[in-house]
N, C-alpha and C positions, 0 to 999 in steps of 0.2 A: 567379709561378707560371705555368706554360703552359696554355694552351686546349685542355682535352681533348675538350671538344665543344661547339657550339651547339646554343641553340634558334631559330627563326626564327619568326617571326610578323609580321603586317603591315609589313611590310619594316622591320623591323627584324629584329638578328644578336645574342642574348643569349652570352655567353662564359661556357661553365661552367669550373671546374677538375676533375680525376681523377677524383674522388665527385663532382661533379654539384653542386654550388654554386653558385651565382653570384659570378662576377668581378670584380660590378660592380654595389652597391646599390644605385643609383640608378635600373637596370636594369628591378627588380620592380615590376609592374601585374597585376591580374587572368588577364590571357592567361596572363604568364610562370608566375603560380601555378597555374594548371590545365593546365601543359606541363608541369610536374614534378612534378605528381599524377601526371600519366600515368605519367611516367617510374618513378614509385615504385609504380603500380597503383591508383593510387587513380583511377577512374572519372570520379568528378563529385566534387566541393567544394559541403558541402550550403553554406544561407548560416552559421550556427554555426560551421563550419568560417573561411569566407570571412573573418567576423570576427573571429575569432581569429587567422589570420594577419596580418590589418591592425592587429590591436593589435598584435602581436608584432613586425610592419616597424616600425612607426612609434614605439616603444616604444625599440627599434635603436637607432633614426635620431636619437633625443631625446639617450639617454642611453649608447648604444653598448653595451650589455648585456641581456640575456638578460633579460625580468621573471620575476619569482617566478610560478612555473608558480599557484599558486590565482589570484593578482593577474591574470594572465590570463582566467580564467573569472570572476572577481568584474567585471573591467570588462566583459564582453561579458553581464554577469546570465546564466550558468550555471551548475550546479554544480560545488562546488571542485574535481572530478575530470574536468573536461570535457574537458581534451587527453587526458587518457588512454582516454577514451571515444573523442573523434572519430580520433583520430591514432594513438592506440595506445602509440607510443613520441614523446616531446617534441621526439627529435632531427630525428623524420619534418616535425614542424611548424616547425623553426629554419631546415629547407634548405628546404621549402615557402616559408614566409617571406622567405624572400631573403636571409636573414641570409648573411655569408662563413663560410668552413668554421671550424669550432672549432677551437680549442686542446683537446688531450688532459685535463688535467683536465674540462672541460667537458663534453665525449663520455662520461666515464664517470661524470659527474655524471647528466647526461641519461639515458644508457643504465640508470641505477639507477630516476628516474623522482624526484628531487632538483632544487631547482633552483641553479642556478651562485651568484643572489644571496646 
């Protein structure tokens, strides 16, 4: 897929695709996540936030799949609803996360507020 745009930060050159993804999971760290909040509006990344997308990277990186959107909130101890609180939509927290761009089932899995598992 082509490099539609970077982010840059401490000299390092993050490679998104079209929608704003990352390239490259290996890529995502805290900075890279609070460069694609911005990108998406989002401000600041409270810590709830923060941790939830660490679960969510690292969840990835284990098992290559998407956790069951409660399983998220049950490991960071919040309520079963807490991506939909902090994030709103799940898919906002998958690109947050560093996850690569979904596959179409997944998007409209997401986009329902479902989870892919």
């Amino acid at each position: 897929m082509a490099v539609a745009n970077y982010l840059e930060h401490a000299a390092k050159k993050v490679g998104l695709d079209l929608d704003g993804y990352l390239l490259n999971y290996s890529d995502w760290d805290d900075t890279t996540a609070d460069l694609l909040a911005q990108r998406e509006g989002i401000a600041h990344l409270s810590k709830d936030q923060r941790d939830a997308l660490r679960f969510i990277h690292e969840y990835y990186g284990k098992y290559r799949f998407f956790p069951i959107l409660n399983a998220v909130c049950k490991n960071i101890h919040r309520p079963k609803d807490c991506l939909r609180e902090e994030f709103i939509n799940p898919l906002v927290a998958w690109k947050l996360a560093g996850l690569p761009h979904p596959e179409e089932p997944i998007v409209s899995l997401l986009e329902a507020g479902q989870s892919p598992g």
